[in-house]
N, C-alpha and C positions, 0 to 999 in steps of 0.2 A: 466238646468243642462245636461238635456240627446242631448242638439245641443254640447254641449261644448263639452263630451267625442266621439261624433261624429267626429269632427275636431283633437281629440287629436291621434297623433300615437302609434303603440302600440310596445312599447318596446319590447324586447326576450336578454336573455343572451347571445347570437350567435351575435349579431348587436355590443354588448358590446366588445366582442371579445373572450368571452369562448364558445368553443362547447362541450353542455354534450354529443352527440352524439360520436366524435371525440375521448372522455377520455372513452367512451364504448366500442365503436370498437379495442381499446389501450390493455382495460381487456380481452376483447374476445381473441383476438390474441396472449398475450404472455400466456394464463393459462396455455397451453402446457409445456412450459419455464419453468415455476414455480414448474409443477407435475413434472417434470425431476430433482428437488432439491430435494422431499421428501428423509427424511429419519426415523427412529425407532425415536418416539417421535411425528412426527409431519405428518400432511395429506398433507403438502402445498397447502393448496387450499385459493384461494381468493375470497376477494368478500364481507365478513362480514366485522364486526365495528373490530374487532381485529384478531391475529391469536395467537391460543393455543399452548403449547407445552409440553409434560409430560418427565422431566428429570428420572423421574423410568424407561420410558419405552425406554430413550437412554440406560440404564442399572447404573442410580446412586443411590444410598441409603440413602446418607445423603448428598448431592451436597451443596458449594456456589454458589451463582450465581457470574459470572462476567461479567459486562458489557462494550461495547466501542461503542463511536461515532465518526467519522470524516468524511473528505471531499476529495478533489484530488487537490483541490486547481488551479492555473494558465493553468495546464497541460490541463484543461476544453478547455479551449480556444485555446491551439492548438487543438484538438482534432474537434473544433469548422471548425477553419477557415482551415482545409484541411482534410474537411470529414472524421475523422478517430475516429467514433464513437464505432467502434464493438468493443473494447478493453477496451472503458475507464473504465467500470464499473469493470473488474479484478481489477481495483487500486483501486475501490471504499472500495471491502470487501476485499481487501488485509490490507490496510489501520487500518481494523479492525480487522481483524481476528489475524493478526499477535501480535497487540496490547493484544489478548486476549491469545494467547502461552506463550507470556513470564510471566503471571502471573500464567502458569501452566494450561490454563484452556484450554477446549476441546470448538471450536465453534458449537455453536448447531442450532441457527436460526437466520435470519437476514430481516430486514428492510431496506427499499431506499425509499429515498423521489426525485422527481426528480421534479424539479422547472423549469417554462419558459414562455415565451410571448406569446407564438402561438404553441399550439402541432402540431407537425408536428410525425405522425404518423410511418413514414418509420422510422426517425432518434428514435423518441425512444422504437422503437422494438430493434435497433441497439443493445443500452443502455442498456437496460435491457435484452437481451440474452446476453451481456457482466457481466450484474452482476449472471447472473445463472450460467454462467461459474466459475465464480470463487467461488459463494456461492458450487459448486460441487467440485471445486480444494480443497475446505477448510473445506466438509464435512458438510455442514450447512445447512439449510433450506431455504430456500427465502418462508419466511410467512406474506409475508403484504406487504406495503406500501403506498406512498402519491401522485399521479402525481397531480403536483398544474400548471394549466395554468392561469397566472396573467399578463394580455397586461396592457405595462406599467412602469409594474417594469423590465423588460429584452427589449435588444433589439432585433429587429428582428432575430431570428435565434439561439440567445442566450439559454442558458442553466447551471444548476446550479446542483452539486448532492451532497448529506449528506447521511451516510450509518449509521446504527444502529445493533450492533450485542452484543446478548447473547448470553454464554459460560456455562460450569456449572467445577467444578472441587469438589472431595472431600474430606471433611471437614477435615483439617488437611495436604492435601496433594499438599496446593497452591505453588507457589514459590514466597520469597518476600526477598530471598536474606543474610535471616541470615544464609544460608552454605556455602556460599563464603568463602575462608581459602588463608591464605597466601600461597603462592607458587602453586597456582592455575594456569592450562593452560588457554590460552583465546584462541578459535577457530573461528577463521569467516568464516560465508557462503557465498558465491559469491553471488552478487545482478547482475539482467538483465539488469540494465542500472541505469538508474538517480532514477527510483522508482518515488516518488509521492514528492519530497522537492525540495526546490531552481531552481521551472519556472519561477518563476519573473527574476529572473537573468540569467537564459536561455534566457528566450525572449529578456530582456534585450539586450543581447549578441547579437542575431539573428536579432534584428533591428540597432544597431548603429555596426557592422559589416558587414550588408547588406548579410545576409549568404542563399545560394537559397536554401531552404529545400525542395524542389522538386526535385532536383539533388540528385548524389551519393554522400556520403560522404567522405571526404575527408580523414578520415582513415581507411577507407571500403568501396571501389567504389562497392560493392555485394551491399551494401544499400544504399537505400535513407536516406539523413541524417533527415527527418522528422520522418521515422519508429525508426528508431535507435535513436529518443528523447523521442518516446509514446510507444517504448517498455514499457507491463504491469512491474506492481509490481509483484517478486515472492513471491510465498506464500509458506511456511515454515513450515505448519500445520502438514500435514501428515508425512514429515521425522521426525519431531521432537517429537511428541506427545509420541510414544512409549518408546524414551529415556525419557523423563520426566515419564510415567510413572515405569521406572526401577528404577526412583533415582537417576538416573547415572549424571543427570547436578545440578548443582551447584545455575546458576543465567543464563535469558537470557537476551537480551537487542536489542530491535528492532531498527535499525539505520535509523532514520526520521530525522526530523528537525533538526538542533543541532548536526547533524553528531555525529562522533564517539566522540568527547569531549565531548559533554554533555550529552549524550544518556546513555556509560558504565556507568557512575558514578549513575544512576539514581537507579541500578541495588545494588551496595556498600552498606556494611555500616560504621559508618565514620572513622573506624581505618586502613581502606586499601585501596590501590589505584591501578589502573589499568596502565601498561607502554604497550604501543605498537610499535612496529618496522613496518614503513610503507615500509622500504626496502624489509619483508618477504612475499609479494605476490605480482603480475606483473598488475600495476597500469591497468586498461582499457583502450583501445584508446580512446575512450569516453572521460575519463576523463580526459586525459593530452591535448584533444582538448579542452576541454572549458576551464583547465588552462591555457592552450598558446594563447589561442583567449581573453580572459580577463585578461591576466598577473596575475593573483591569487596567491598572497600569497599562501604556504602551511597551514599553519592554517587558513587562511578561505575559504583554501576546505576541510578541514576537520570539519568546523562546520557547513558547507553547504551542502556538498554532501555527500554518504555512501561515493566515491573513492574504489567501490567494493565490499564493505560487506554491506550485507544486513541485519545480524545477528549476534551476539556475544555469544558465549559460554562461559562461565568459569565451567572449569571441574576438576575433582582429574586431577594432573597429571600423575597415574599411570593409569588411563582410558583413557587417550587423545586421544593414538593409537587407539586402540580399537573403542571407540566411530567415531572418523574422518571415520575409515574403514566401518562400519554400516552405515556413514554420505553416502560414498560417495557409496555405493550401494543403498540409494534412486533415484542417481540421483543429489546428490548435491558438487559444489565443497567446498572443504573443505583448508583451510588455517591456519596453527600456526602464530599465529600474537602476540603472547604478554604472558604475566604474569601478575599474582596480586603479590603484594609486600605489606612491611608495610606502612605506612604513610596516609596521611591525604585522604580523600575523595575526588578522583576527577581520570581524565585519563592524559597522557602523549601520544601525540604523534610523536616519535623519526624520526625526517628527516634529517640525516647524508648531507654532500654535495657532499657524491660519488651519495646516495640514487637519490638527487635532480637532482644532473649535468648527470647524465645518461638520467632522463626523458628528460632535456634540449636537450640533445644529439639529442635523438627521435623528439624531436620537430623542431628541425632545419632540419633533414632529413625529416621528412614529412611532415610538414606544413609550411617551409620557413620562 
């Protein structure tokens, strides 16, 4: 017996292809990152089996909890394949955070699992000083997380992120859209780009168009048309938080997946419907480049992309002025884009053929 495990080798998890070593040195180096998130509630410190958080001592009395989880989706992979790691993680807790405003709720802490084959050290400090960034845009904690290196499941160089964020709002003062009222304004906030939906068909585009995203773009030679695809998600936390808690909004409605069709409605309930006028705010070159570059239908970029809003208001309309004016001294652009009316449950959005032939116009002048 003792010749046999003499000839036998001796395995180590490092030959397998994980280094604990590797995922120590990971901890060590971003805790700094992490204590730059604390806020009243929480110590942000890592390291234990969970992280605490006391909603008293963010200042609540009788809080719900709200919770979101999501991902960043395809946008990974550019962010992959032309190093442009240091941002991604903003879209990570954007993803979330925002998810958690329009139910009214303040974000309070937040978790990242970041998944991959081979930790490579340099790229996920990148990653994770990208999600303290935005857990700090959004007021939150960064209290935890999971870095899982699994060779095998990813390929070389690959990487994967899932974000987890709790919120607290309280009791009674959620938003779930029973003050929506007929003849209601609808206001949208300008979104920074594509945000986090519809990279599968980005990319799409970018390979059977042959488009060099290492070059300027072609509706803004100032950028490269790869920055101006991985522009973050904005986050919407801080402007908005104090109107919610004045009372002053109605319903919000985060524009992800499903664009503006399927997003507003989600916000309804089912004896009113939302009309919007795509003619009242000035499309982004962005957008009317990947309509023109994929011939896109108007309704399915409207259930693909935001097409510029990032957020949805519905407010009294005798606050509209007023709130937009508040809106737009955080910093945010503000657009009248629509009405609630009566009728069934769902959004309308109004593309006239001056509205369209105009973009066309545009298109032909600068993208031939």
């Amino acid at each position: 017996m003792s010749e046999h495990k003499a000839n036998t080798p001796s395995y180590t998890y490092e030959q397998a292809g994980v280094s604990i070593d590797a995922g120590n040195r990971l901890v060590k180096a971003i805790g700094p990152m992490v204590k730059a998130t604390a806020r009243p509630g929480s110590g942000a410190e890592i390291g234990g089996f969970g992280g605490f958080f006391d909603p008293r001592a963010a200042g609540y009395s009788d809080p719900l909890l709200v919770l979101a989880n999501d991902g960043v989706g395809t946008k990974v992979k550019l962010a992959i394949d032309y190093d442009r790691h240091d941002k991604i993680g903003i879209d990570l807790v954007a993803m979330c955070a925002n998810d958690l405003i329009v139910q009214g709720a303040e974000p309070l802490f937040f978790l990242d699992y970041f998944a991959t084959g081979r930790l490579d050290g340099g790229i996920a400090e990148r990653v994770i000083a990208g999600i303290a960034d935005g857990c700090m845009q959004a007021g939150c904690a960064l209290v935890g997380g999971e870095t899982a290196e699994m060779p095998g499941m990813y390929a070389d160089g690959d990487y994967d992120l899932a974000g987890f964020c709790g919120g607290a709002v309280e009791r009674g003062e959620q938003l779930i859209g029973d003050k929506v009222a007929e003849g209601d304004v609808l206001l949208g906030l300008a979104s920074s780009g594509i945000h986090s939906n519809g990279y599968s068909l980005v990319r799409r585009l970018a390979e059977d168009k042959l488009w060099k995203l290492d070059r300027p773009a072609l509706f803004d030679s100032d950028v490269l048309l790869i920055d101006a695809l991985i522009e973050p998600t904005r986050i919407y936390v801080k402007s908005l938080l104090p109107l919610i808690r004045s009372g002053r909004i109605h319903a919000l409605a985060h524009i992800t997946g499903g664009g503006l069709l399927e997003n507003v409605p989600r916000v309804l309930p089912a004896h009113l419907h939302a009309r919007i006028d795509a003619g009242s705010w000035e499309q982004p070159r962005l957008m009317a480049f990947l309509q023109a570059q994929g011939n896109i239908e108007p309704a399915e970029m409207a259930r693909t992309f935001n097409c510029g809003v990032g957020m949805v208001l519905a407010v009294p309309a005798g606050d509209a002025d007023a709130i937009a004016q508040d809106l737009v001294k955080t910093g945010e652009s503000v657009h009248f884009i629509g009405a609630i009316e009566a009728g069934e449950r769902g959004c309308t959005v109004q593309a006239d053929a001056e509205v369209w032939s105009a973009r066309e116009a545009w298109q032909a002048v600068h993208l031939g």
